[in-house]
Backbone as numpy.savetxt, mean C-alpha at the origin, in Angstrom:
# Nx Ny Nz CAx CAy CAz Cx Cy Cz
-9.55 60.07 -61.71 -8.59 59.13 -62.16 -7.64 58.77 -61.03
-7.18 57.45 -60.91 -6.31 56.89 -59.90 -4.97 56.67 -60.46
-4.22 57.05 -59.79 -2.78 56.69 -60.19 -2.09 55.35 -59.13
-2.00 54.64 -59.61 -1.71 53.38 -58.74 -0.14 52.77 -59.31
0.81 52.90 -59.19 1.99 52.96 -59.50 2.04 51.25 -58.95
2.56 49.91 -59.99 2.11 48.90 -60.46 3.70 48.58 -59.88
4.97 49.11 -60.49 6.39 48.83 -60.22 6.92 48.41 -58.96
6.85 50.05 -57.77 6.96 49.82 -56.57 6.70 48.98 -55.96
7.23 47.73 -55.43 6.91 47.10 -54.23 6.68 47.09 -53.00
7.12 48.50 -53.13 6.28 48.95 -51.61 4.80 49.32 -51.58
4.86 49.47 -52.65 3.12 50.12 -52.72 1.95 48.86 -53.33
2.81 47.75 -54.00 2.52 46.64 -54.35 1.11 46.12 -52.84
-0.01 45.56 -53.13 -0.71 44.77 -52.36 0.36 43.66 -51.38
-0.21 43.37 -50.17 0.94 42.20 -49.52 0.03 40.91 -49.75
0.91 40.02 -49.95 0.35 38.78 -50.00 -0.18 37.86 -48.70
-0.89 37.43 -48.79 -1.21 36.48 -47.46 -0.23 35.66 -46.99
-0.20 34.85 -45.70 1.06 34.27 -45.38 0.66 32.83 -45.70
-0.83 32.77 -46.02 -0.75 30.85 -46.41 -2.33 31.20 -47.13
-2.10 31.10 -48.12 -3.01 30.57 -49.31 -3.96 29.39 -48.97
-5.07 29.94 -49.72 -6.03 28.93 -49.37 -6.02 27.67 -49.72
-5.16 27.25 -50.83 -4.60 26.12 -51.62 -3.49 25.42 -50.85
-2.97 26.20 -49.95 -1.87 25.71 -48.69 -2.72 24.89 -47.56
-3.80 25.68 -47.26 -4.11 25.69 -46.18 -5.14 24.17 -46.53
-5.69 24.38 -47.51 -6.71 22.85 -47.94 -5.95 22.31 -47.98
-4.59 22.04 -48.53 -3.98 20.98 -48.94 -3.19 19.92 -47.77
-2.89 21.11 -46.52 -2.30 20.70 -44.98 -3.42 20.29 -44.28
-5.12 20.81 -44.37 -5.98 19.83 -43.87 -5.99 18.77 -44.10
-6.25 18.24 -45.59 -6.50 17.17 -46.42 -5.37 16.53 -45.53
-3.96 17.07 -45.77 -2.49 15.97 -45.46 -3.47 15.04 -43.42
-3.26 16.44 -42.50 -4.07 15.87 -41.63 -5.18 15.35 -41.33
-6.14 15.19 -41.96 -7.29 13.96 -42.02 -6.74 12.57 -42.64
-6.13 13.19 -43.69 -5.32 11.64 -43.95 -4.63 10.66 -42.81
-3.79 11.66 -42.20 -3.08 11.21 -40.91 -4.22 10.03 -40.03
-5.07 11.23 -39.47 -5.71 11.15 -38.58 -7.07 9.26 -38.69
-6.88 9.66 -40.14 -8.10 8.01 -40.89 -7.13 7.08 -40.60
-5.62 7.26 -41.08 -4.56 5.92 -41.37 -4.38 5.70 -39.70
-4.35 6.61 -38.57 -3.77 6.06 -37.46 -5.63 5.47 -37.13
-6.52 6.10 -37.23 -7.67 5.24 -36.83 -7.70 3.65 -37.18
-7.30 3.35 -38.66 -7.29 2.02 -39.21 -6.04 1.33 -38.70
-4.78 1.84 -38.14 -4.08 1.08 -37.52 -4.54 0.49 -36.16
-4.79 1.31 -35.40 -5.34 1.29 -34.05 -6.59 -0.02 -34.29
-7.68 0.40 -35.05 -8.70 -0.94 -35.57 -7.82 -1.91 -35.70
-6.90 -2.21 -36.65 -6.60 -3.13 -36.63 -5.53 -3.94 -35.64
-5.05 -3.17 -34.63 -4.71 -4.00 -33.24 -5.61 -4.04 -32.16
-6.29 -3.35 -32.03 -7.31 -3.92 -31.41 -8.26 -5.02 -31.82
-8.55 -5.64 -33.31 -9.17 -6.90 -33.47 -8.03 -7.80 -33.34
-6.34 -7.31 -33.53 -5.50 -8.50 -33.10 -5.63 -9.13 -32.05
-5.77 -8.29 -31.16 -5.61 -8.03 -29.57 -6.46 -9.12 -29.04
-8.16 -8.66 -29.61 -9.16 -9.37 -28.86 -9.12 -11.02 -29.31
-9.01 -10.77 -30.83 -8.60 -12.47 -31.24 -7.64 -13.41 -30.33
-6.54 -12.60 -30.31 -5.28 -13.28 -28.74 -6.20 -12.86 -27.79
-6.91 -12.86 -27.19 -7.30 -12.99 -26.19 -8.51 -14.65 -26.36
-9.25 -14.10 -27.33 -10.53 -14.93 -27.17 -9.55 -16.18 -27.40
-8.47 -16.68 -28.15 -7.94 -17.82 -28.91 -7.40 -18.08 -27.28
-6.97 -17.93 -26.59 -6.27 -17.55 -25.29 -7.26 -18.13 -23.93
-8.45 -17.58 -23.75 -8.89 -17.80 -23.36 -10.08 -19.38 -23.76
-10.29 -19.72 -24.94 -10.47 -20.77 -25.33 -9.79 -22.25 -25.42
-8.46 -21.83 -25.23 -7.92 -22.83 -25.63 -6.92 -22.78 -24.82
-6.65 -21.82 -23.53 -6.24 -22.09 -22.50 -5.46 -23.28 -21.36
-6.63 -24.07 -21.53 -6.17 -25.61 -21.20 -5.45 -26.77 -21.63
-5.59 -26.27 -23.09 -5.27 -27.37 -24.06 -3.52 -26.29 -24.10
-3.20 -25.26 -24.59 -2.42 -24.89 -24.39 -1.67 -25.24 -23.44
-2.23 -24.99 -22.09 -1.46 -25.46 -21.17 -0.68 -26.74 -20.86
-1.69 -27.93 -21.17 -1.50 -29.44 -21.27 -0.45 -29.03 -22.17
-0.43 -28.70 -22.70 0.42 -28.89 -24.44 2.20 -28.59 -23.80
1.63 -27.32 -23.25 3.53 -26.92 -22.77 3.83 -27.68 -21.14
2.98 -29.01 -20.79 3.52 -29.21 -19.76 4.89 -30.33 -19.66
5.04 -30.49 -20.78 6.40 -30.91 -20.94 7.59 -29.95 -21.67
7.23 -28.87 -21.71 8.11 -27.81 -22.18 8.88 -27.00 -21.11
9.16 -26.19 -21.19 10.07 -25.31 -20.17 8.43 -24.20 -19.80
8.83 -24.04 -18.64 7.42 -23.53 -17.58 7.22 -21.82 -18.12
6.22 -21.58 -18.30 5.50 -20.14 -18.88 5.57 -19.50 -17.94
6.02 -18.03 -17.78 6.05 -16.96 -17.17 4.63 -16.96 -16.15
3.29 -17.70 -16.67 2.22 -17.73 -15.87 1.98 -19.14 -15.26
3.26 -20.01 -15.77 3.02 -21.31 -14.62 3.72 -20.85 -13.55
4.39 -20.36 -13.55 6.06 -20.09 -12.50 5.17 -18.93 -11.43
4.47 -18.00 -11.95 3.83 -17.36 -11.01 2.59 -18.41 -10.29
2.03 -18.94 -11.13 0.90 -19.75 -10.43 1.50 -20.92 -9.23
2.97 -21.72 -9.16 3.85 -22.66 -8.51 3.86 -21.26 -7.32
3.92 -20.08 -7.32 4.63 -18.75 -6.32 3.25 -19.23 -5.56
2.74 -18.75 -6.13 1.04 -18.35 -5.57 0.91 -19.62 -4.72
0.84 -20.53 -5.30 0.47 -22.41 -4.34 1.68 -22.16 -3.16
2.92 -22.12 -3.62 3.75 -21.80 -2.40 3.34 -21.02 -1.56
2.97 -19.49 -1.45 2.86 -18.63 -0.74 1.70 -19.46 -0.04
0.64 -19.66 -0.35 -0.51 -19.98 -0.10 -0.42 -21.18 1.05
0.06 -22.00 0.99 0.71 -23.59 1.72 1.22 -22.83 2.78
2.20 -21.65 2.48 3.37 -21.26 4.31 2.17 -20.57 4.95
1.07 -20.28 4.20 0.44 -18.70 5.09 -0.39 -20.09 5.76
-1.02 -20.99 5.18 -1.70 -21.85 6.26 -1.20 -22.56 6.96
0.10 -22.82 6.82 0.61 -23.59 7.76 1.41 -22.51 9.01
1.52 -21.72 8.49 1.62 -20.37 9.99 0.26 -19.82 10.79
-0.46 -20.17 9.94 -1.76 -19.87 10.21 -2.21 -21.33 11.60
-1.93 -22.45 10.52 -2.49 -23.49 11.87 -1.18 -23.52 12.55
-0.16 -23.07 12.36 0.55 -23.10 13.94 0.48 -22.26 15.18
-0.46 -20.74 14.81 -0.73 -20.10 15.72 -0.03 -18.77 15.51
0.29 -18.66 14.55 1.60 -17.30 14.77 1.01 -16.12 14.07
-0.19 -15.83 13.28 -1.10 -15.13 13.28 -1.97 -14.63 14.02
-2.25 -14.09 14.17 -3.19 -13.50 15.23 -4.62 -13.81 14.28
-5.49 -14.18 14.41 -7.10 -14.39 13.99 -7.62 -13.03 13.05
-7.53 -11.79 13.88 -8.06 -10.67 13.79 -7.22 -9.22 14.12
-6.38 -9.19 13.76 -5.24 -8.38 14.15 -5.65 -6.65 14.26
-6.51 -6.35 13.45 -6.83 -4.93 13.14 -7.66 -4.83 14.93
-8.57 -6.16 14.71 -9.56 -5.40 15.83 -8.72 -5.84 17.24
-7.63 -6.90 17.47 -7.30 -6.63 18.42 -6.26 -5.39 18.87
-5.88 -5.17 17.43 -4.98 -3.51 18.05 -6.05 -2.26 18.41
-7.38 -2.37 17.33 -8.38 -1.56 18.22 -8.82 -1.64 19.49
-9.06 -2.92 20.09 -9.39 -2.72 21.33 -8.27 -2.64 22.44
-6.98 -2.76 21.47 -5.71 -2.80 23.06 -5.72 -0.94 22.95
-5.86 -0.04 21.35 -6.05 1.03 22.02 -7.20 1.72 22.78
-8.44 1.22 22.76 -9.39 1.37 23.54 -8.94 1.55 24.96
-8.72 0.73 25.42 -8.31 -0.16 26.42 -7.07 0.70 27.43
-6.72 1.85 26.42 -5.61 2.66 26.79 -5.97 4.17 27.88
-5.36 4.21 28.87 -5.86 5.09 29.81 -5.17 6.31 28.90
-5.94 7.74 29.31 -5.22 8.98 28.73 -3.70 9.15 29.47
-3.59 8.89 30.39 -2.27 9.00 30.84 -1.09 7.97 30.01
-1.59 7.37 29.21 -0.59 6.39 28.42 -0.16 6.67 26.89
0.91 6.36 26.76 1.05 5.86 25.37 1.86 4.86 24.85
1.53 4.36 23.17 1.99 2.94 22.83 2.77 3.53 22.20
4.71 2.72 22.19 5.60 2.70 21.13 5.64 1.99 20.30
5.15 0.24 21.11 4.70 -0.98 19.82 3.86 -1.90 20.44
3.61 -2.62 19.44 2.48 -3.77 19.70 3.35 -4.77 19.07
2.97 -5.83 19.94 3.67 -7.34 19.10 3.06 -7.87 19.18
2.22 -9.17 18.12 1.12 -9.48 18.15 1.83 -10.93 18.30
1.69 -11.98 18.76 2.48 -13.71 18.22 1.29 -14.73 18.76
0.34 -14.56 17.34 -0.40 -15.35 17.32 -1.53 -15.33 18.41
-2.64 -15.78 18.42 -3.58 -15.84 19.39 -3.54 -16.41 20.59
-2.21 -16.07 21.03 -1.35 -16.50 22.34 -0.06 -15.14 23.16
0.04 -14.68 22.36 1.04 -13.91 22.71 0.73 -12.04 22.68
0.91 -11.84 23.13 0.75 -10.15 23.10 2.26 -9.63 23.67
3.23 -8.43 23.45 3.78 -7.89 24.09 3.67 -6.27 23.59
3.55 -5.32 24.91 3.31 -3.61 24.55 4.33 -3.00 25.13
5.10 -2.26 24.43 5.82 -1.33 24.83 4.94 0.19 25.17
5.48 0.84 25.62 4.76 2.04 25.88 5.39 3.20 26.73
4.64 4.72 26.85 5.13 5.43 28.09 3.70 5.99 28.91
4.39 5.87 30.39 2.71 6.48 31.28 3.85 7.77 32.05
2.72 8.72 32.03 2.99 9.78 33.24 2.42 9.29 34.58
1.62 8.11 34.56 0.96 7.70 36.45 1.20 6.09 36.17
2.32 5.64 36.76 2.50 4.28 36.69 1.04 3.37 37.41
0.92 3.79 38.18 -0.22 3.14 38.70 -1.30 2.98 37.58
-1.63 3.87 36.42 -2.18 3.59 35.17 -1.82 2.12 34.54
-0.67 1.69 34.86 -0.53 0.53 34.32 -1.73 -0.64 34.98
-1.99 -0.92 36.14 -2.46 -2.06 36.35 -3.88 -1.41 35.85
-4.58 -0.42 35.62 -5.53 -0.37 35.22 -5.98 -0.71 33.67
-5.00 -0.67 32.97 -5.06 -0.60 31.57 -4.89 -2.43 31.16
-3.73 -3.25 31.85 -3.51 -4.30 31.92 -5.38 -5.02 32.59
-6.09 -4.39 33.59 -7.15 -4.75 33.94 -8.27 -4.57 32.70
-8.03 -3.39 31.82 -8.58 -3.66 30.89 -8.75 -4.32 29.83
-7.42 -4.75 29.62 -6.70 -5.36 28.11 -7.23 -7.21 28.63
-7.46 -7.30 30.33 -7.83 -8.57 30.33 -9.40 -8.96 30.41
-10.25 -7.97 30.09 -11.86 -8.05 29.83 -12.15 -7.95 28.13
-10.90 -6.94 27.69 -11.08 -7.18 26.31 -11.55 -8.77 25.78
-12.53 -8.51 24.32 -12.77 -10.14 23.60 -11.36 -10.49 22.94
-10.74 -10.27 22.25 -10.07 -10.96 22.05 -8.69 -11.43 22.71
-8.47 -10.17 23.43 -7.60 -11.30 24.73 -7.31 -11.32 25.88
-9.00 -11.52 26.29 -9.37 -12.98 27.42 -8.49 -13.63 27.72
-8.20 -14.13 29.16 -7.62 -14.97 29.43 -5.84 -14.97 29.16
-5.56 -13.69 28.70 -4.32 -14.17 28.18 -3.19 -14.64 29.52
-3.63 -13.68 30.16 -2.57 -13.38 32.12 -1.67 -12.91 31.09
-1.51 -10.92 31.67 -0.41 -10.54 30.94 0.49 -9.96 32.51
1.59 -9.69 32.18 2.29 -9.60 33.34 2.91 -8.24 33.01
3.75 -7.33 34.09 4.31 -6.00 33.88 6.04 -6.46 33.73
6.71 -6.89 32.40 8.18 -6.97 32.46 8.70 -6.06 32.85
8.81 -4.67 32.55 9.34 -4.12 33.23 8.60 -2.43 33.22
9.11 -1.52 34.31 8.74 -0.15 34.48 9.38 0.65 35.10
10.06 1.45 34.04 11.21 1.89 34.54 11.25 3.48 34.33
11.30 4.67 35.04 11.59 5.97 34.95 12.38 6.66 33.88
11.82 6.95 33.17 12.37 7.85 31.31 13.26 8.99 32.18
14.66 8.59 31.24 15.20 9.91 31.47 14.77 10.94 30.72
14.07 12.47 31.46 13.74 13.79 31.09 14.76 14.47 30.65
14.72 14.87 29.28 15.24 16.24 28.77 15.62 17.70 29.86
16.87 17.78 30.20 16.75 19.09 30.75 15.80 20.44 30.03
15.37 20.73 31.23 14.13 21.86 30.99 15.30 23.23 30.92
14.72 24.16 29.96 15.12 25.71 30.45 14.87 26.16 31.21
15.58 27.28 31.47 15.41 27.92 33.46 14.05 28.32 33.40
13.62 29.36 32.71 12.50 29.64 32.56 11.13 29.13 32.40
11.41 28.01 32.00 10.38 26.98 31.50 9.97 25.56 32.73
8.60 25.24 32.89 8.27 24.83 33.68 9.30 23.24 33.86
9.27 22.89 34.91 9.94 21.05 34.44 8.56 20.17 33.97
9.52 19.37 33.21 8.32 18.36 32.46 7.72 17.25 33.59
6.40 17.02 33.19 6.11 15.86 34.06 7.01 14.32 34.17
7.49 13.49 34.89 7.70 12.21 35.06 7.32 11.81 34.14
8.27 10.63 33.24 7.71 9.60 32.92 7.80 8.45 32.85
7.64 7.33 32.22 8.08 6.16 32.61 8.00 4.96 31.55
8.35 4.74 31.26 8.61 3.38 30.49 8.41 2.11 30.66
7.02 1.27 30.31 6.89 -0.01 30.54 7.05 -1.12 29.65
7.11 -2.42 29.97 7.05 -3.30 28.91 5.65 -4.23 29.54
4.61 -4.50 28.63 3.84 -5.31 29.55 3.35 -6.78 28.29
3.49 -7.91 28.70 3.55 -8.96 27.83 2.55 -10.53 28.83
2.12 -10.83 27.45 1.24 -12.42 27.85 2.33 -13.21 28.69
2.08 -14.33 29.21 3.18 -15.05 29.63 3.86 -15.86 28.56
2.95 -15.68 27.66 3.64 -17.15 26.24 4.47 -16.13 25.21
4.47 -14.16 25.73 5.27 -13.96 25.11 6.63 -13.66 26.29
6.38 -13.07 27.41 7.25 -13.53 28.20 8.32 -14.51 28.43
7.63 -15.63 28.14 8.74 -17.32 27.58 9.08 -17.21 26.59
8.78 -16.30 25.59 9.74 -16.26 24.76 10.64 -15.26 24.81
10.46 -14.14 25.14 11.64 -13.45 25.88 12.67 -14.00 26.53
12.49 -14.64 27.31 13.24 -15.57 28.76 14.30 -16.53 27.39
13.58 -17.31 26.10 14.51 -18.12 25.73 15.68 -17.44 25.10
């Protein structure tokens, strides 16, 4: 015989913390969720594509339609675009682009002796070149200038040495070797030269 004392609540069975009638009933709640945001979502996305297809159909006629109205956020960009487009060719046929700009900075660094280095490049159009730079063997300069004038794209330019002038060196520590010389050039086309001069 068992004696199972029914009163005590301590001795009482413990209850579960969520019932199976809890627990179906909070699935059910979330599938519900989960169907109603699916059928919302469906239904902006067939809004969506309708404004688009109506949009893209009727595009023109739209457009005609508001051209006596105050200008659409996508005429006002399209007027930008024709503008931009008009200055870049007309800088373009005045010369102030360079043709090929990537490959002529590749071959002016080709073109570069190891004793050198570039601070800038100025490109002005398929006429103009000017290089700043530093050499440890000045005499590197006319070699590099001899190169930059066999280069293809600028042939012919006649670049000249503006100037080359001795970098002031960082005092060295006692201990520490002194740094090599260096020097500072400017070397430029003559058509950027004249414009220097103005």
């Amino acid at each position: 015989m068992q004696n199972v004392n029914l009163l005590d609540p301590r001795l009482q069975p413990a209850e579960p913390l969520v019932r199976s009638g809890t627990a179906l009933a909070a699935l059910a709640a979330a599938a519900a969720l989960v169907l109603l945001h699916g059928l919302v979502e469906q239904q902006l996305t067939r809004r969506a594509l309708a404004a688009t297809a109506a949009a893209a159909s009727g595009g023109e006629a739209t457009e005609a339609a508001t051209e006596g109205a105050a200008p659409t956020a996508l005429s006002r960009l399209r007027a930008q675009v024709d503008e931009r487009e008009a200055w870049l060719a007309a800088v373009r046929a005045d010369g102030a682009v360079p043709a090929q700009p990537a490959a002529t900075l590749q071959r002016i660094v080709a073109a570069l002796p190891e004793t050198m280095w570039l601070t800038e490049v100025e490109l002005h159009g398929s006429a103009g070149l000017r290089i700043r730079g530093g050499t440890l063997d000045p005499l590197a300069l006319a070699e590099f200038a001899r190169r930059l004038a066999l280069a293809e794209p600028l042939r012919g330019l006649g670049l000249q040495t503006l100037r080359l002038e001795p970098d002031d060196a960082p005092a060295a520590a006692e201990d520490a070797p002194a740094p090599a010389p260096t020097h500072r050039f400017v070397l430029a086309s003559h058509a950027a030269a004249a414009e220097a001069d103005r």
